[in-house]
mmCIF file of the N, C-alpha and C atoms, coordinates in Angstrom:
data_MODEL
# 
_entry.id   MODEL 
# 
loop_
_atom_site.group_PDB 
_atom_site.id 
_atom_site.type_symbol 
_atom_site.label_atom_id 
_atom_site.label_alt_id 
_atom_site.label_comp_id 
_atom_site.label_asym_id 
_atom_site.label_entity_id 
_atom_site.label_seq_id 
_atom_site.pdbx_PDB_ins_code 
_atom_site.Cartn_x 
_atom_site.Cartn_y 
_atom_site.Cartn_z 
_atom_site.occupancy 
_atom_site.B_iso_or_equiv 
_atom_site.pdbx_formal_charge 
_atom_site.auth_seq_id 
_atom_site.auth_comp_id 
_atom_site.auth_asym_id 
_atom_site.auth_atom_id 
_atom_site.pdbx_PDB_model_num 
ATOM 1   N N  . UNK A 1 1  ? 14.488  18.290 -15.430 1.00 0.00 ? 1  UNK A N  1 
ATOM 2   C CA . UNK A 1 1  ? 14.616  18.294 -13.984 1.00 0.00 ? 1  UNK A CA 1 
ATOM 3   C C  . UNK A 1 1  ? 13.905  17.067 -13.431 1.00 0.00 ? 1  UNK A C  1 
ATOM 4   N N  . UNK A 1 2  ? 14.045  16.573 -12.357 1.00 0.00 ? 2  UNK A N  1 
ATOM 5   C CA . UNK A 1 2  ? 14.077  15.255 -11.771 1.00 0.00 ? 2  UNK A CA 1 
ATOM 6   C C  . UNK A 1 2  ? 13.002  16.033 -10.755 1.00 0.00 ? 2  UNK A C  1 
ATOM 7   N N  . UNK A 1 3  ? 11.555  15.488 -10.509 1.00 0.00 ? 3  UNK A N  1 
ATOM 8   C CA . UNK A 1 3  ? 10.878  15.646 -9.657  1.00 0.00 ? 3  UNK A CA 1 
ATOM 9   C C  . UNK A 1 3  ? 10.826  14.270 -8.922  1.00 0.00 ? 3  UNK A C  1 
ATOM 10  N N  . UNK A 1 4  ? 11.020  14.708 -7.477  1.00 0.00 ? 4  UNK A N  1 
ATOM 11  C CA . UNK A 1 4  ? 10.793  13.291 -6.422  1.00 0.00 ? 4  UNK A CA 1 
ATOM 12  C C  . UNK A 1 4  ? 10.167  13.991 -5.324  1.00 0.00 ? 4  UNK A C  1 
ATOM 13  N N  . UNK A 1 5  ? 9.588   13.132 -4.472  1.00 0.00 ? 5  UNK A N  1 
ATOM 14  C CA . UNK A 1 5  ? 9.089   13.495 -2.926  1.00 0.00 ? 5  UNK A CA 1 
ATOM 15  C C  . UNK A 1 5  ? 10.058  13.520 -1.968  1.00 0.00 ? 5  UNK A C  1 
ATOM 16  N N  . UNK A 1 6  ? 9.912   13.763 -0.730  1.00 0.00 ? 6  UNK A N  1 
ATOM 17  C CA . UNK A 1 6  ? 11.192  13.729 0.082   1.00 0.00 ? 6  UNK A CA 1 
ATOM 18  C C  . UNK A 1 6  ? 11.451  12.522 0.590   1.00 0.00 ? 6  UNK A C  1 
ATOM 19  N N  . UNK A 1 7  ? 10.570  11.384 0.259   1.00 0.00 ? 7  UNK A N  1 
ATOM 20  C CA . UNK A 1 7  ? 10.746  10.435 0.789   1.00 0.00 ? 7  UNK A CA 1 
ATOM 21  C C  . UNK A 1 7  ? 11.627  9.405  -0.569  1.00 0.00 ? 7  UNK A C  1 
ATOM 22  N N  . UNK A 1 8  ? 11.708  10.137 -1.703  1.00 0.00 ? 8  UNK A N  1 
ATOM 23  C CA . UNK A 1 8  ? 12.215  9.415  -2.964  1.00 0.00 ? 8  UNK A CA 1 
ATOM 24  C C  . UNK A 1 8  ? 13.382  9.804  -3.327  1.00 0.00 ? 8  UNK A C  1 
ATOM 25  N N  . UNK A 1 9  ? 13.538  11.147 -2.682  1.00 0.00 ? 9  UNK A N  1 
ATOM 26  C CA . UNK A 1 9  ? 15.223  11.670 -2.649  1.00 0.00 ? 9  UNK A CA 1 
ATOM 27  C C  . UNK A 1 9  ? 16.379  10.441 -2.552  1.00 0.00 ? 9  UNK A C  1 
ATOM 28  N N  . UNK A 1 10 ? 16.299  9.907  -1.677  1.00 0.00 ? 10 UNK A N  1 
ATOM 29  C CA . UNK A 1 10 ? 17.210  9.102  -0.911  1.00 0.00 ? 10 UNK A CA 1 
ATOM 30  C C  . UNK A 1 10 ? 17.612  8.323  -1.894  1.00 0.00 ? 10 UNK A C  1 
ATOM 31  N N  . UNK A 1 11 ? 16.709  7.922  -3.588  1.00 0.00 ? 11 UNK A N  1 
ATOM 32  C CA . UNK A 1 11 ? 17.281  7.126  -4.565  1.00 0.00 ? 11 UNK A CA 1 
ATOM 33  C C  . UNK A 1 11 ? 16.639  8.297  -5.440  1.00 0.00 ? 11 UNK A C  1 
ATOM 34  N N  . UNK A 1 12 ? 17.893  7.627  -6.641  1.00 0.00 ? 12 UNK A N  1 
ATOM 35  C CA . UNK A 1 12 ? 17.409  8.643  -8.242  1.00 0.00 ? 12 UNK A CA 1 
ATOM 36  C C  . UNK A 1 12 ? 17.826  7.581  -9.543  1.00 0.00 ? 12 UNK A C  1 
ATOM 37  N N  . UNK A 1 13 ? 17.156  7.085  -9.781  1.00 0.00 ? 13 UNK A N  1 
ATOM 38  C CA . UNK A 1 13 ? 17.598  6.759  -11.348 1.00 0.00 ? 13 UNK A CA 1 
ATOM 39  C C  . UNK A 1 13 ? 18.822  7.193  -11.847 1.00 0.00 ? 13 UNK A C  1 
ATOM 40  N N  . UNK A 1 14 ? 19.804  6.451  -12.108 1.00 0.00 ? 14 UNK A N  1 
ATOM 41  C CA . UNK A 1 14 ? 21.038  6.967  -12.562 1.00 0.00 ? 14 UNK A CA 1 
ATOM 42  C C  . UNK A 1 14 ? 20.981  7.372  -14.239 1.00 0.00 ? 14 UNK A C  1 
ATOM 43  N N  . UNK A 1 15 ? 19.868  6.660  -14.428 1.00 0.00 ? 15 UNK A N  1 
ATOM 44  C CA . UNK A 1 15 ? 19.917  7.000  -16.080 1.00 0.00 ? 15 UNK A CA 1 
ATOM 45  C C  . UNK A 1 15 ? 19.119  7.972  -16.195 1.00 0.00 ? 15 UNK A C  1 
ATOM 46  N N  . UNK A 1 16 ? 18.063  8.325  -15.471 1.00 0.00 ? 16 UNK A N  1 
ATOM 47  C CA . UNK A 1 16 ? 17.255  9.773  -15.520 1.00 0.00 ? 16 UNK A CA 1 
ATOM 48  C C  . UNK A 1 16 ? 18.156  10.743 -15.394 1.00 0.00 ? 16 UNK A C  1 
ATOM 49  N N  . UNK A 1 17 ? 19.270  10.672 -14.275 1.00 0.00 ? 17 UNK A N  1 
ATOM 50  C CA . UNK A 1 17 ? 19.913  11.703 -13.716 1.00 0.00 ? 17 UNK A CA 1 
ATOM 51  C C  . UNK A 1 17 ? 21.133  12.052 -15.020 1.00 0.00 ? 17 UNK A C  1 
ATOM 52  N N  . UNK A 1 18 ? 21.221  10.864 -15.923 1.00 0.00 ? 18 UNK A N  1 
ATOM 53  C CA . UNK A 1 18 ? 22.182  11.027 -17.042 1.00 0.00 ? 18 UNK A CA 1 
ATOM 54  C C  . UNK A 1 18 ? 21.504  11.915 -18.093 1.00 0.00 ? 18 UNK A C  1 
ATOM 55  N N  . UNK A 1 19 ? 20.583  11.454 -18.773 1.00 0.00 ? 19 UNK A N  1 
ATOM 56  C CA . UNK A 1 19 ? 19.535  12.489 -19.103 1.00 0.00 ? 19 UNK A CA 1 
ATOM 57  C C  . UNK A 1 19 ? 19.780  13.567 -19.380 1.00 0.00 ? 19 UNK A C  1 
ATOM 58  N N  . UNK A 1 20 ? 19.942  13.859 -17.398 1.00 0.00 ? 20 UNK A N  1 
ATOM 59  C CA . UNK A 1 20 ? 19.639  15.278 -17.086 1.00 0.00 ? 20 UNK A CA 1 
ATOM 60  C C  . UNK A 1 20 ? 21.036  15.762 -17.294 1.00 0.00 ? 20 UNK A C  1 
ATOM 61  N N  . UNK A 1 21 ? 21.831  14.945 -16.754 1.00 0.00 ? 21 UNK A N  1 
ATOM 62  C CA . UNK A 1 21 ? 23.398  15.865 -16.595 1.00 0.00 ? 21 UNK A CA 1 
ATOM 63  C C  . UNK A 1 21 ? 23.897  16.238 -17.448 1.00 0.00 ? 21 UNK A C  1 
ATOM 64  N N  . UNK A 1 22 ? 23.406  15.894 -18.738 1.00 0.00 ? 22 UNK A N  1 
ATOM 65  C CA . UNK A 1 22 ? 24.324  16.108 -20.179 1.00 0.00 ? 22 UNK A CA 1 
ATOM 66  C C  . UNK A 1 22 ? 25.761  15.716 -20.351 1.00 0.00 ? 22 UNK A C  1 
ATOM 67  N N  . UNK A 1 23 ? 26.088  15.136 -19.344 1.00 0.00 ? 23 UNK A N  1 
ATOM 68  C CA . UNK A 1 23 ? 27.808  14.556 -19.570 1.00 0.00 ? 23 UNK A CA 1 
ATOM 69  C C  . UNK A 1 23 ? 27.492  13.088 -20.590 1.00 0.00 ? 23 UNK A C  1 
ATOM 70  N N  . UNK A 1 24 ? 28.979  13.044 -20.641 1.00 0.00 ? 24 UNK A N  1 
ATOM 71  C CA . UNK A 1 24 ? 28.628  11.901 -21.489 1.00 0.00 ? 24 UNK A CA 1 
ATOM 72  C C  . UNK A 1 24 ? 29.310  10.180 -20.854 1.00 0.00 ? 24 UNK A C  1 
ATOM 73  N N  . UNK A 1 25 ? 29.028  9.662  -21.703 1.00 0.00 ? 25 UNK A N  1 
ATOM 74  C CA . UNK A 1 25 ? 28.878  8.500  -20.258 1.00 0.00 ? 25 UNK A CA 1 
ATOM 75  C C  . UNK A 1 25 ? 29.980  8.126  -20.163 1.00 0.00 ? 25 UNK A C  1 
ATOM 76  N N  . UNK A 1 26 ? 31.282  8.157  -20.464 1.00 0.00 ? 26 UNK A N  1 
ATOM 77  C CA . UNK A 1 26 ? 32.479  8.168  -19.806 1.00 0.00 ? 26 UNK A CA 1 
ATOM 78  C C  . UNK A 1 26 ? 32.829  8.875  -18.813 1.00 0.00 ? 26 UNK A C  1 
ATOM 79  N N  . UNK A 1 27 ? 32.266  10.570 -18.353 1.00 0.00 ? 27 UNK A N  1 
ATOM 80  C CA . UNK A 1 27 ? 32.399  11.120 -17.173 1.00 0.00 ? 27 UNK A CA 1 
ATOM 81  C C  . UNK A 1 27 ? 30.913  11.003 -16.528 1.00 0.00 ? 27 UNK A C  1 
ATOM 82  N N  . UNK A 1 28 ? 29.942  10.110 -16.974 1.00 0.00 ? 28 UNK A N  1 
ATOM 83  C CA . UNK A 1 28 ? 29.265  9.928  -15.813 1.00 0.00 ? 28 UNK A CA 1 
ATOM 84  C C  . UNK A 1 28 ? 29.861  8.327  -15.383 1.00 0.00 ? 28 UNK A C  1 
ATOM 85  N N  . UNK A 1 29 ? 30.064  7.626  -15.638 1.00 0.00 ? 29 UNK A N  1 
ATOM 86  C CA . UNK A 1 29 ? 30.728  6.550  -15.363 1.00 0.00 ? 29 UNK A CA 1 
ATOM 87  C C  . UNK A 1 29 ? 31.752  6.911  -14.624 1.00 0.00 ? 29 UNK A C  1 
ATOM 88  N N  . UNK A 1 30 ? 32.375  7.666  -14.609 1.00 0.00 ? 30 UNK A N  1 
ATOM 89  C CA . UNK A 1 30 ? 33.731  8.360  -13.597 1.00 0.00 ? 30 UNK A CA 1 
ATOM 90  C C  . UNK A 1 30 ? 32.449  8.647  -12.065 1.00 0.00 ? 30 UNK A C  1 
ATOM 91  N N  . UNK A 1 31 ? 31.987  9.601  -12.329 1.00 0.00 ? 31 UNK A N  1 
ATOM 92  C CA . UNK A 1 31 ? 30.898  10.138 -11.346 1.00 0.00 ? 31 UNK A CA 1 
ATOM 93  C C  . UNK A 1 31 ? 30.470  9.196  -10.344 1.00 0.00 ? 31 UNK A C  1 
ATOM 94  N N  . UNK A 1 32 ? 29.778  8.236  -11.199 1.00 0.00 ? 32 UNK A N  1 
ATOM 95  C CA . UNK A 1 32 ? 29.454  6.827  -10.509 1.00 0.00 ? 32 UNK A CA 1 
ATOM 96  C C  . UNK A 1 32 ? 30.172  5.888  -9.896  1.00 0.00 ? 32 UNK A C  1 
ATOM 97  N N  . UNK A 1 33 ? 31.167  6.016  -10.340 1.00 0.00 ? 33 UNK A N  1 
ATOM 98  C CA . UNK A 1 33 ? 32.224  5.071  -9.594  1.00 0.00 ? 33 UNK A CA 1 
ATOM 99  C C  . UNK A 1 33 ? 32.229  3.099  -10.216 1.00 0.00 ? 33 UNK A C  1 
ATOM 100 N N  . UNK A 1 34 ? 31.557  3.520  -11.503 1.00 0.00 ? 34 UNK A N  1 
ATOM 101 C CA . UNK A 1 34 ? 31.524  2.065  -12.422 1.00 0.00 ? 34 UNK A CA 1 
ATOM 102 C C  . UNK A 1 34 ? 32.039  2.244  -13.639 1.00 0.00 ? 34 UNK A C  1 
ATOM 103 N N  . UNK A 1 35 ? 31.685  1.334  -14.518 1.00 0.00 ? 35 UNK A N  1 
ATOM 104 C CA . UNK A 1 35 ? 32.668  1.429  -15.692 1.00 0.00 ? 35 UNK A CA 1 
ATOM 105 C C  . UNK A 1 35 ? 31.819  1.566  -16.888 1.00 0.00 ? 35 UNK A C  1 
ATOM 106 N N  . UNK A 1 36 ? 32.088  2.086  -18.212 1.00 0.00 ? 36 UNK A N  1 
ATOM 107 C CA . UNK A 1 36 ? 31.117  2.534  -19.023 1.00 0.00 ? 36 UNK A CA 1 
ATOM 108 C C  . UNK A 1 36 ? 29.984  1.228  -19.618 1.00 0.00 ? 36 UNK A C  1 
ATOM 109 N N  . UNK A 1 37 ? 31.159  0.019  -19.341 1.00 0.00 ? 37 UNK A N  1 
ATOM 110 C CA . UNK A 1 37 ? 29.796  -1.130 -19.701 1.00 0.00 ? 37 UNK A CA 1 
ATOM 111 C C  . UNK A 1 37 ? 28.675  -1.031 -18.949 1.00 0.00 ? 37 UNK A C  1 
ATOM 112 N N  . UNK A 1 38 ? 29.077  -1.155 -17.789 1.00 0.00 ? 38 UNK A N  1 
ATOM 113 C CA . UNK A 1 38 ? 27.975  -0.592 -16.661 1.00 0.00 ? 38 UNK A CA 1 
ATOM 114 C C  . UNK A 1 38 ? 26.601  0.049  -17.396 1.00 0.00 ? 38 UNK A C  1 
ATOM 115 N N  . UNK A 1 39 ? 27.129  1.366  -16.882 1.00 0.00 ? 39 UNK A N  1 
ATOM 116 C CA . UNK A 1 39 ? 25.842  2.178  -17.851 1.00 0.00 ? 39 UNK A CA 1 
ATOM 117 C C  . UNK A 1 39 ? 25.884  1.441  -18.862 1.00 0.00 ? 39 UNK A C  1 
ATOM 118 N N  . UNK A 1 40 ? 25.978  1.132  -19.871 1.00 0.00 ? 40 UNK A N  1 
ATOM 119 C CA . UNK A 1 40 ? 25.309  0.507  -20.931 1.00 0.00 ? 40 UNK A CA 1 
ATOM 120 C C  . UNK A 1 40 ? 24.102  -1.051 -20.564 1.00 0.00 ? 40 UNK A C  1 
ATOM 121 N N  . UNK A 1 41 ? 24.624  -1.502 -19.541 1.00 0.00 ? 41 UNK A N  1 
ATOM 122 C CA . UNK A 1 41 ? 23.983  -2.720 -19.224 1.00 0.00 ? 41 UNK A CA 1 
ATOM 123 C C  . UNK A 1 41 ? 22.597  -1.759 -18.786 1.00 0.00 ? 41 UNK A C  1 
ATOM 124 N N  . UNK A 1 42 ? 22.683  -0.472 -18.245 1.00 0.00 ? 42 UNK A N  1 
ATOM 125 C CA . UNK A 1 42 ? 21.822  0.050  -17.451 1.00 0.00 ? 42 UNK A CA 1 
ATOM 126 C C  . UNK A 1 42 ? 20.788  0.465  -18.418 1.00 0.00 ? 42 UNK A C  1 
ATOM 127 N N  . UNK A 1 43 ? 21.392  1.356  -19.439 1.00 0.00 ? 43 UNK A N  1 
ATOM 128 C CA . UNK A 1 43 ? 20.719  2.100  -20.394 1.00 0.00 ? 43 UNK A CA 1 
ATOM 129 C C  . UNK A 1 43 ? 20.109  0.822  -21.436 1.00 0.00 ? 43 UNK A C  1 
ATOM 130 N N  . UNK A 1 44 ? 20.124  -0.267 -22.019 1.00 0.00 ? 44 UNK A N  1 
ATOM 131 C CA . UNK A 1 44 ? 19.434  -1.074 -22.437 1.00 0.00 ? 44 UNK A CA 1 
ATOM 132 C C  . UNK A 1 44 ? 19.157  -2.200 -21.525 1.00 0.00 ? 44 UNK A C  1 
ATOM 133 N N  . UNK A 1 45 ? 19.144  -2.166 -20.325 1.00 0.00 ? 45 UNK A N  1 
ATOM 134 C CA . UNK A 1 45 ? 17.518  -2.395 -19.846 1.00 0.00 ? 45 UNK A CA 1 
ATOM 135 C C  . UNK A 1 45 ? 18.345  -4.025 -18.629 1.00 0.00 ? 45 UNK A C  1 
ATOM 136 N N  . UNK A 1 46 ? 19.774  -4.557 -19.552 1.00 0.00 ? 46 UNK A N  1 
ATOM 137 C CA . UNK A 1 46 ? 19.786  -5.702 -19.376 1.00 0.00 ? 46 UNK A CA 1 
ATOM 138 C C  . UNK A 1 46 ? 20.451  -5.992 -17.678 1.00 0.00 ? 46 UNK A C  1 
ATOM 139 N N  . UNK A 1 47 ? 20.553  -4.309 -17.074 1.00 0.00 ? 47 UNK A N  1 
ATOM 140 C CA . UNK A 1 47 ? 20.830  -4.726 -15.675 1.00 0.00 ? 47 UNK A CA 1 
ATOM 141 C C  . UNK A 1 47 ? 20.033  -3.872 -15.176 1.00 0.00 ? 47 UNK A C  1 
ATOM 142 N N  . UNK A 1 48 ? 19.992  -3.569 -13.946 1.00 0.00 ? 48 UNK A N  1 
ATOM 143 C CA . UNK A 1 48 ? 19.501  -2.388 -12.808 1.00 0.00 ? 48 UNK A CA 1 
ATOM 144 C C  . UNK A 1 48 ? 20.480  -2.007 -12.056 1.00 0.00 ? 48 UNK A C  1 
ATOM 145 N N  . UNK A 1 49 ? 20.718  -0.478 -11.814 1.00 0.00 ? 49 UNK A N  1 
ATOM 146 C CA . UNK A 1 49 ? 21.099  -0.131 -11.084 1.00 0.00 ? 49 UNK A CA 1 
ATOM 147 C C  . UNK A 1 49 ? 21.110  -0.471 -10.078 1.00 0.00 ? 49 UNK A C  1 
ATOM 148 N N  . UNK A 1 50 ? 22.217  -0.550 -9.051  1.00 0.00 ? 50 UNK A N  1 
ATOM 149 C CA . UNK A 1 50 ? 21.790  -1.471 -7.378  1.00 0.00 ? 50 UNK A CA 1 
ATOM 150 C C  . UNK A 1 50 ? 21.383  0.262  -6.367  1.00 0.00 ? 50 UNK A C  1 
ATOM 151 N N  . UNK A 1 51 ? 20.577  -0.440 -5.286  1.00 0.00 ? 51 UNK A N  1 
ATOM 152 C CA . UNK A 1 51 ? 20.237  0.637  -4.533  1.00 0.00 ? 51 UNK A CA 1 
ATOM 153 C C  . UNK A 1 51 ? 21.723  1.592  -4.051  1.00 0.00 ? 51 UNK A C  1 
ATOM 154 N N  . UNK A 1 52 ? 22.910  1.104  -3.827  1.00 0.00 ? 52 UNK A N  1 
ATOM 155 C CA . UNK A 1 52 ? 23.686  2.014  -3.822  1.00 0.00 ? 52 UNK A CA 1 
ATOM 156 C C  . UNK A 1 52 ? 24.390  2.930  -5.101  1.00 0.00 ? 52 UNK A C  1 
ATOM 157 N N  . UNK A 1 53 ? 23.634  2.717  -6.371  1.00 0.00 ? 53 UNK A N  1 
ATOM 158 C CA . UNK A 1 53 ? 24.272  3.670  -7.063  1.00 0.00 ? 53 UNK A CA 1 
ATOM 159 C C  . UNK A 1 53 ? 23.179  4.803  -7.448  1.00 0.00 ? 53 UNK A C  1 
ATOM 160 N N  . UNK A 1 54 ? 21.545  3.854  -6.842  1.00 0.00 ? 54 UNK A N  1 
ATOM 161 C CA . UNK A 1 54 ? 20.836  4.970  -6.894  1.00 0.00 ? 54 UNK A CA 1 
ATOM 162 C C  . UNK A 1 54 ? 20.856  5.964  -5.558  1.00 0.00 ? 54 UNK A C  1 
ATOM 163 N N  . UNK A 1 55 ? 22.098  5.636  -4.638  1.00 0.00 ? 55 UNK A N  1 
ATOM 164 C CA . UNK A 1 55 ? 22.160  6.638  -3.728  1.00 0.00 ? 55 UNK A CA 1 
ATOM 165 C C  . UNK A 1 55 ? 22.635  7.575  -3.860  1.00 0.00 ? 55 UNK A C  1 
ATOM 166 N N  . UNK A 1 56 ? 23.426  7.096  -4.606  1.00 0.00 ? 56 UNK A N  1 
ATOM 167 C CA . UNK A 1 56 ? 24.575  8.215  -5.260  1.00 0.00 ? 56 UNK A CA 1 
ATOM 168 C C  . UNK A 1 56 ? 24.273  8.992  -6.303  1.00 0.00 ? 56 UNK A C  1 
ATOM 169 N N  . UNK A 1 57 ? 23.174  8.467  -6.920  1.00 0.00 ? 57 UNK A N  1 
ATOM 170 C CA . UNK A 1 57 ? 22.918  9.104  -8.390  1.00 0.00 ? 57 UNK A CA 1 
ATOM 171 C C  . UNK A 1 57 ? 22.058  10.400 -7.208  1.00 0.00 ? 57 UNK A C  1 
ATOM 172 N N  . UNK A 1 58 ? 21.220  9.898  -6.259  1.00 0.00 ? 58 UNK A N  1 
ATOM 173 C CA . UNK A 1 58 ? 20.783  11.130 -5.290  1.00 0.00 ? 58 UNK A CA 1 
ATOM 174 C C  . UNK A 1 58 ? 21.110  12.523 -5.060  1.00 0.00 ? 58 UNK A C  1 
ATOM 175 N N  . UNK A 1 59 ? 22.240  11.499 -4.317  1.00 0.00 ? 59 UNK A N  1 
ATOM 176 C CA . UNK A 1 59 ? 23.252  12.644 -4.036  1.00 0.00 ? 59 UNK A CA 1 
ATOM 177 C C  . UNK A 1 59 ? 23.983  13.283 -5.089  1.00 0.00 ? 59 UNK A C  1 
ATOM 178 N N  . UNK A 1 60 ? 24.464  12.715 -6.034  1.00 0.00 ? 60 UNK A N  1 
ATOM 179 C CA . UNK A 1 60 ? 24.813  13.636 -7.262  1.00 0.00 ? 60 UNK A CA 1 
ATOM 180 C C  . UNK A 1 60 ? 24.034  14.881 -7.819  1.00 0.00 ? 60 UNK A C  1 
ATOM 181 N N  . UNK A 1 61 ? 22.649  14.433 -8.149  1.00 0.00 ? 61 UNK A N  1 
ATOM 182 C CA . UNK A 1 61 ? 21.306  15.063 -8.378  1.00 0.00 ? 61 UNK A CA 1 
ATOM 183 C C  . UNK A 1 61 ? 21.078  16.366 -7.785  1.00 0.00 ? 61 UNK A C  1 
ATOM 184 N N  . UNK A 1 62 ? 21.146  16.026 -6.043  1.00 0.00 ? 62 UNK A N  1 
ATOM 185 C CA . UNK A 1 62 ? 20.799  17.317 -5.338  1.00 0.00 ? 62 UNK A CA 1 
ATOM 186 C C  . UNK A 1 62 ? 21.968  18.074 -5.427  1.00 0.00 ? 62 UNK A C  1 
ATOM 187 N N  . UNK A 1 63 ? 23.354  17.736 -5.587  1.00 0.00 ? 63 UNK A N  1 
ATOM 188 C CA . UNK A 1 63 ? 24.764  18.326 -5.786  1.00 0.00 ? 63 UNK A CA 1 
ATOM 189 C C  . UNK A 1 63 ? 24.494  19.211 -6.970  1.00 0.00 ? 63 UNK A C  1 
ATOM 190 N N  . UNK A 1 64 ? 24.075  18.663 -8.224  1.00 0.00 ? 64 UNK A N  1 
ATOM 191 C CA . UNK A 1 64 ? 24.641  19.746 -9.232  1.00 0.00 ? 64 UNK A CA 1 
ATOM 192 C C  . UNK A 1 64 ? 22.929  20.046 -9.391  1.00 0.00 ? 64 UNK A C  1 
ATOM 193 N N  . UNK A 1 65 ? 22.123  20.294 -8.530  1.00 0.00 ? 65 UNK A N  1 
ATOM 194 C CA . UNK A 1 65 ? 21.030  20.686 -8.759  1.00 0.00 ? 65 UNK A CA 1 
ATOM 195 C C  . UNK A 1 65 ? 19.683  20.675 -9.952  1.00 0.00 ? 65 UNK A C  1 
ATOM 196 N N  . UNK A 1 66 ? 19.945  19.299 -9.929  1.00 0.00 ? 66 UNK A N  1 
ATOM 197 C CA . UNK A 1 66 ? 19.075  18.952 -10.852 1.00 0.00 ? 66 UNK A CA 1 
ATOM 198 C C  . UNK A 1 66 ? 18.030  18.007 -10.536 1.00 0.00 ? 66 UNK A C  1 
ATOM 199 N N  . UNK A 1 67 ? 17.302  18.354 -8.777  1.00 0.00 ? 67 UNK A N  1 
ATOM 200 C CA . UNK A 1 67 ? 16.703  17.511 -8.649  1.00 0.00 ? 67 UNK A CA 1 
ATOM 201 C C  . UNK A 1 67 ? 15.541  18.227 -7.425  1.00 0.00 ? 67 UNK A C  1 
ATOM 202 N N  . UNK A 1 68 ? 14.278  18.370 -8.157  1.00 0.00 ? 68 UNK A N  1 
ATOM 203 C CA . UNK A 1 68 ? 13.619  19.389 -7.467  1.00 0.00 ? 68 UNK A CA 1 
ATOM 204 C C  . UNK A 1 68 ? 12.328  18.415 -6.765  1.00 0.00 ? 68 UNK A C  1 
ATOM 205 N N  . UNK A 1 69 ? 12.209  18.804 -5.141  1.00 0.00 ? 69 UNK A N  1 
ATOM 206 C CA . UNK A 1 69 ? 11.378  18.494 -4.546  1.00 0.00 ? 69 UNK A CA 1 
ATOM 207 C C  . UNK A 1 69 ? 10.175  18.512 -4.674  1.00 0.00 ? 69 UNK A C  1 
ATOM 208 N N  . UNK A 1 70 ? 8.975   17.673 -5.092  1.00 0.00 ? 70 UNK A N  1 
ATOM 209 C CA . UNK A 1 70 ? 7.642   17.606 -5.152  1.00 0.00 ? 70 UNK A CA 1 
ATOM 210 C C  . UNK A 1 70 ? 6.871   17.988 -3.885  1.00 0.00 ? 70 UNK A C  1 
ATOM 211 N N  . UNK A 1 71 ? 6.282   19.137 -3.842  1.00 0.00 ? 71 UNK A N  1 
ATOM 212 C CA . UNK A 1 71 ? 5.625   19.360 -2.279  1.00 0.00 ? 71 UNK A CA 1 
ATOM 213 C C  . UNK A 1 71 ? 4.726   18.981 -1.791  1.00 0.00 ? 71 UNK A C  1 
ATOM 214 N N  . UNK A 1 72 ? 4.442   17.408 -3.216  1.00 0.00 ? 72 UNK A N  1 
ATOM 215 C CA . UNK A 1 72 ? 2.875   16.390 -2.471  1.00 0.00 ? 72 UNK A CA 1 
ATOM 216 C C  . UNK A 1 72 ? 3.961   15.586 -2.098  1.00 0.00 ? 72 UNK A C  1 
ATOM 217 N N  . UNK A 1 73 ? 3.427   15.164 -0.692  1.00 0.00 ? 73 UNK A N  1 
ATOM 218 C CA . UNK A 1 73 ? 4.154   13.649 -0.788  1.00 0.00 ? 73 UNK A CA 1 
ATOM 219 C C  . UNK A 1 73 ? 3.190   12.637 -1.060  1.00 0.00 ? 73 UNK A C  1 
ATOM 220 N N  . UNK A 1 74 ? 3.765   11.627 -1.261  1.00 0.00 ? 74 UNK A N  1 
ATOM 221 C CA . UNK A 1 74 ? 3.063   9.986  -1.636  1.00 0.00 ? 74 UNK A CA 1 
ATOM 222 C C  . UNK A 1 74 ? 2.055   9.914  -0.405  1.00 0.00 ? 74 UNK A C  1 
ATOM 223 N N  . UNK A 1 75 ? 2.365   10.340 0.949   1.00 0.00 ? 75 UNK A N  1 
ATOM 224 C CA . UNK A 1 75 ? 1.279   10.204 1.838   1.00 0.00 ? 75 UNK A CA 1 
ATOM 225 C C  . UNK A 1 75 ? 0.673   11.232 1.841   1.00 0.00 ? 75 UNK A C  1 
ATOM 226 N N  . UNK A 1 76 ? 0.397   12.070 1.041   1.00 0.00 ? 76 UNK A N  1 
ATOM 227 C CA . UNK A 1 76 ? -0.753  13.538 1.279   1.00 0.00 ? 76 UNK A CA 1 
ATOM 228 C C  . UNK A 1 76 ? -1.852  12.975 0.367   1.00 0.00 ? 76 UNK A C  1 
ATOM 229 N N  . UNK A 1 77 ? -2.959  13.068 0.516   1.00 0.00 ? 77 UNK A N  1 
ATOM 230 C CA . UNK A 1 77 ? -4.153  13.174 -0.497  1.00 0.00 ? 77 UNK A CA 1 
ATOM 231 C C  . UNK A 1 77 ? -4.374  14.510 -0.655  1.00 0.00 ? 77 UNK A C  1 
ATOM 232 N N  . UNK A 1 78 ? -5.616  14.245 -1.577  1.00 0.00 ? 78 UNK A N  1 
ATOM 233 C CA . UNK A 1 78 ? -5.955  15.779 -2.676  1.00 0.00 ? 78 UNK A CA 1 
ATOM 234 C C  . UNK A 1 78 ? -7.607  15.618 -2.648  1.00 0.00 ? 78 UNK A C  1 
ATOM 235 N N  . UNK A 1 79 ? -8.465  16.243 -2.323  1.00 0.00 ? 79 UNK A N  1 
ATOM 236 C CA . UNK A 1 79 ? -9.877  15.890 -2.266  1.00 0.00 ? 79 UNK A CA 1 
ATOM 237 C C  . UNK A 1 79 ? -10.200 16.238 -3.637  1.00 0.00 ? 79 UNK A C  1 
ATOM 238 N N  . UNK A 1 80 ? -11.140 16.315 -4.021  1.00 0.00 ? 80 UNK A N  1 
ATOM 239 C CA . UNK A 1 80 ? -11.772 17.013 -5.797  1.00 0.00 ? 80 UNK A CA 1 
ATOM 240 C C  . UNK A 1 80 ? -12.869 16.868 -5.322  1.00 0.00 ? 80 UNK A C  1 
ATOM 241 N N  . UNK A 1 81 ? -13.460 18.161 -5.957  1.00 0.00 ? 81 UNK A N  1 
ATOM 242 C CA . UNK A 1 81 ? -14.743 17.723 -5.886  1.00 0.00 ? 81 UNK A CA 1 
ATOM 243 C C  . UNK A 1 81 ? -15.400 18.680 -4.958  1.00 0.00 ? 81 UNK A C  1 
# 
């Protein structure tokens, strides 16, 4: 499962979210709307995802529910002590 804040929702790692989805990368490549070289450029390292496919990988994420909200956000502190 994909933990993010609500402020990290809005992008997801497309290759985390592959990971998670268990498809295989010809129907996540369908999903995405790129082509299987694609993911491969992605998955060894030699491209990045652009911010619009980590929008989508988002929205995919919260779609088939594999992407659970962290209830710290990046702006909350935690005292100790």
């Amino acid at each position: 499962m994909i933990v993010a804040t609500e402020e990290e929702i809005r992008e997801v790692n497309p290759i985390e979210l592959l990971s998670q989805s268990q498809l295989s990368i010809v129907k996540f490549a369908a999903y995405m709307g790129v082509t299987e070289r694609t993911i491969q450029y992605w998955l060894n390292g030699s491209r990045n995802p652009s911010p619009q496919a980590r929008r989508l990988a988002a929205e995919l994420a919260e779609k088939w529910g594999v992407i659970r909200v962290n209830p710290l956000s990046v702006h909350d502190s935690i005292e100790l002590g």
